[in-house]
N, C-alpha and C positions, 0 to 999 in steps of 0.2 A: 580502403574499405571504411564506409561509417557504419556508425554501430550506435542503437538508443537500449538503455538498458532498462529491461522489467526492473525499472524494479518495480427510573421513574421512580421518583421515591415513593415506596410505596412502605413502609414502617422500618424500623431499622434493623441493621442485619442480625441475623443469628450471631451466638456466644459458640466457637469453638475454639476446640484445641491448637495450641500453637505453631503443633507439626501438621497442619493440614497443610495446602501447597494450593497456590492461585495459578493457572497459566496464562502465559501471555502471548497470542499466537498474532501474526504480521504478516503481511505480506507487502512487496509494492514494488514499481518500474520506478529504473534512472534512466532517463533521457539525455544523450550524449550527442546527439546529433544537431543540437544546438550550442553558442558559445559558450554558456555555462550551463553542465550537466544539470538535471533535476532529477529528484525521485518523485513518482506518479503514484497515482493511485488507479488516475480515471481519464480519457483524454475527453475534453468538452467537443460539443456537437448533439445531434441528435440521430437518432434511430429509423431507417425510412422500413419501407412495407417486406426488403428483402435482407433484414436483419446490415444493411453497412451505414459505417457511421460517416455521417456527414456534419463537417465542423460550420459553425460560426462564423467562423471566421480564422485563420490564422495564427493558433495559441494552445503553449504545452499548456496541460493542466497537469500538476506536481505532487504527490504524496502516497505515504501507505497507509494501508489500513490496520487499527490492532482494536481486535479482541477480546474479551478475557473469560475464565471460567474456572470454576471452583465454585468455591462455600465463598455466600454471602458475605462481604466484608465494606470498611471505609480506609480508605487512606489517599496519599499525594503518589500523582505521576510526572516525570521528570524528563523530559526529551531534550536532548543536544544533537546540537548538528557541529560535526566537526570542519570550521574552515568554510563555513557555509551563512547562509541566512536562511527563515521560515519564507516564505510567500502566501499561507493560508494556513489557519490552524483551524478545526473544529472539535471543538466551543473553542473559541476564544477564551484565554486563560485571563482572569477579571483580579484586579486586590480585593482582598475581601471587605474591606472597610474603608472609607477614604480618610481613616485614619492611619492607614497601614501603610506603611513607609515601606515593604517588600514589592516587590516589580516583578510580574508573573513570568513578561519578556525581557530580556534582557540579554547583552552581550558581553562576551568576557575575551578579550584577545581577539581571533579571528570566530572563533565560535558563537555562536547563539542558541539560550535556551528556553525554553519553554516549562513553566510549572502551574501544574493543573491541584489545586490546595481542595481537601472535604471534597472528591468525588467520594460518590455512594454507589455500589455496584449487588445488585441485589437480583431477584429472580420475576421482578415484577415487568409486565410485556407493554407497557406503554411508550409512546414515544413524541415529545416535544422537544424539535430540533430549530434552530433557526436556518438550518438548510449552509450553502455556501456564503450566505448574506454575513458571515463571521470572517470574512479576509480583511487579510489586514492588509492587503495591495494587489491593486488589480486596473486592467487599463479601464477596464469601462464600464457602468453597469450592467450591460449583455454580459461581462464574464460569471454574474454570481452564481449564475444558476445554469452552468454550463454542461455540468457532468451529475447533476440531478438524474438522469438517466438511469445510473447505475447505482444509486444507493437501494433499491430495492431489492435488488442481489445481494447488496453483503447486510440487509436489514433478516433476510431467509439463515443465515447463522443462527442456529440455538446458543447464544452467547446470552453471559450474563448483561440488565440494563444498566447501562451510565448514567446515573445521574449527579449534573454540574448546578445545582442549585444556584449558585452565584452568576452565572451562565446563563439561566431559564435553558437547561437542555438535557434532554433525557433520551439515549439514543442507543443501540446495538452496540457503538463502535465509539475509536475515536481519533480522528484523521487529521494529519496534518500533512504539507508540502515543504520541500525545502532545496537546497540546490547541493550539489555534489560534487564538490573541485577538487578533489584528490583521488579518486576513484581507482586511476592505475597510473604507476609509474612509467612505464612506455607511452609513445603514443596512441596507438594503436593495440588494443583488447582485446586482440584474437588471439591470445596467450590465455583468457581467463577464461575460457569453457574447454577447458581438460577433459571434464565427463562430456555427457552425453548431450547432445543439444538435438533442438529442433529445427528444419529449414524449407520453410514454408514458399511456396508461389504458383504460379496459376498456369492449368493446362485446360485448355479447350473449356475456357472459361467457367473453369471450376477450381476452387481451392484445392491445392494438393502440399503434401509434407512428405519428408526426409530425416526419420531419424539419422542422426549422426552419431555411428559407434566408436567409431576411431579419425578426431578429427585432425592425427597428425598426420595420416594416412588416408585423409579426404573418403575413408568408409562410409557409405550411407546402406540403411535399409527403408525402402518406401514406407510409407506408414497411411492407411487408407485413413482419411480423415472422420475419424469419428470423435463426438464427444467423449464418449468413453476411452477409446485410445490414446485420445490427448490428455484427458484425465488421469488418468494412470499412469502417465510419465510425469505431468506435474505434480502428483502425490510423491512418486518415487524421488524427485528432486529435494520434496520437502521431507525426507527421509519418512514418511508416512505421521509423521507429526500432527497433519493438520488433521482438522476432521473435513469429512464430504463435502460439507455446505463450503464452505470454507473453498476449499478448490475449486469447484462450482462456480464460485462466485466468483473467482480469479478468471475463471477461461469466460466464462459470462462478460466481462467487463473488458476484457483485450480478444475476443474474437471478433465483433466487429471491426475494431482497427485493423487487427492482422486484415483481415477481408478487404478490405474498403483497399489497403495499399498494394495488395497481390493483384486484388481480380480488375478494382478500377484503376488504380495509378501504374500498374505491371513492375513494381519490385519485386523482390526476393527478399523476403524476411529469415534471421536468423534470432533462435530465441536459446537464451540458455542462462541456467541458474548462475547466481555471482558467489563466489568462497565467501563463506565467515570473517574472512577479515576486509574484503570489500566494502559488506555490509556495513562490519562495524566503523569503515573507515567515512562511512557517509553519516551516519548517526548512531547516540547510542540511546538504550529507554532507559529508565528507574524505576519498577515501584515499588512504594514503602504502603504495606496494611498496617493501620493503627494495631491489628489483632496480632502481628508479628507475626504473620504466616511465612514461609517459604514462596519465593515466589521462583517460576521455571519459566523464559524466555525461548521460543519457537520463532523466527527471524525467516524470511523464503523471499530473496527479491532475485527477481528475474532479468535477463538483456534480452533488447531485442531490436534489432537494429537492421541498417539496407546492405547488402552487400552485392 
């Protein structure tokens, strides 16, 4: 069995109390189905007139998306990838002075991190992105602008804006990719959807699903394919965490694929949430508000893979 896994400054922030609390909400696919795992966000290609996604060309595109919300605040965000490298980060993380002897990217042992210094996260609705043109490795220039597609989905989040002044980027979100070599100690991941999963594939050429109630006991109950019903089981994975838009733009963003592989390529897609410690065993976040808020981490990466 293979298996690919889901996973604007606009003046400065408000003066609050120290016990307010920022959240940090994520989602995103690990891709396993190639030699070395990635975590997605979005796969490149384009969108034709009957919602399936048609690639480019031959290529994962890697990462998740995060988030954030609360009271206005400034501080540094910190991403490691454990045992891994980045392949794309947006913004690109900049020194802030080229006097500044700290290195935004950098590696330490097998790890690689990422630090994002004076974002500004405020309530202001603008948005100057340099788009995917901020990779730091990529085969071609057809890849930059690959999965542009779907940023307008997760731009529909009422999240607070990012803005990376060092950067020139002010944007909803903020997204990187990265790759994922530890993921599970077996070879094989059909051990890691205990709960409930999904199992997508095509009848009389039409998308159809299968919840999976009890996958030690091959259980299924059909599940008529709606957005709303798929909705509602992604929420439930995300133990209701996330808000609407937020899931929305996850099934927005991986429904054409699932489609495109069920109904044109005739696999069988299985999709299902990864444990807390998968997650974290693929990366972890940081952030620090200068205002010393609390900050509360919400994590939801998905598998989904051929079987």
């Amino acid at each position: 069995m293979v298996l690919m896994i889901l996973l604007t400054l606009a003046g400065s922030p408000v003066t609050a109390t120290s016990d307010e609390t920022v959240f940090v909400h994520e989602w995103g696919v690990v891709s396993i189905d190639e030699v070395i795992p990635m975590a997605q966000g979005a796969q490149q290609g384009y969108l034709d007139e009957h919602g399936m996604l048609l690639p480019y060309y031959p290529m994962i595109v890697d990462a998740p998306v995060l988030w954030f919300h609360g009271p206005e605040f400034t501080g540094t965000l910190t991403v490691e990838v454990q045992n891994g490298y980045f392949s794309l980060l947006i913004p690109l993380p900049v020194s802030e002075s080229i006097d500044d002897e700290s290195i935004p990217v950098f590696s330490e042992g097998d790890n690689y991190t990422a630090v994002w210094k004076d974002l500004v996260f405020t309530d202001a609705a603008s948005i100057n992105s340099d788009r995917p043109s901020d990779r730091i490795s990529a085969p071609g220039d057809s890849a930059e602008d690959g999965f542009e597609w779907a940023m307008p989905f997760w731009r529909e989040v009422p999240a607070l804006t990012v803005t990376y002044e060092a950067g020139n980027f002010a944007d909803r979100f903020i997204y990187y990719e990265c790759s994922a070599s530890n993921l599970f100690d077996q070879r094989e991941p059909s051990e890691s959807y205990q709960r409930r999963s999904l199992v997508f594939h095509e009848e009389e050429g039409e998308l159809k699903a299968d919840l999976v109630v009890d996958p030690g006991n091959r259980i299924r109950i059909e599940l008529a394919v709606s957005d709303e019903g798929i909705l509602e089981v992604l929420s439930e994975w995300g133990n209701d965490n996330f808000l609407e838009e937020e899931i929305e733009a996850l099934w927005k963003t991986w429904k054409p694929s699932i489609m495109t592989r069920c109904i044109q390529d005739e696999e069988v897609i299985v999709l299902f949430p990864l444990t807390d410690q998968q997650v974290e065993s693929i990366s972890t976040i940081d952030l620090h508000t200068d205002q010393g808020y609390t900050v509360q981490y919400y994590r939801l990466f998905l598998g989904m893979g051929s079987v």
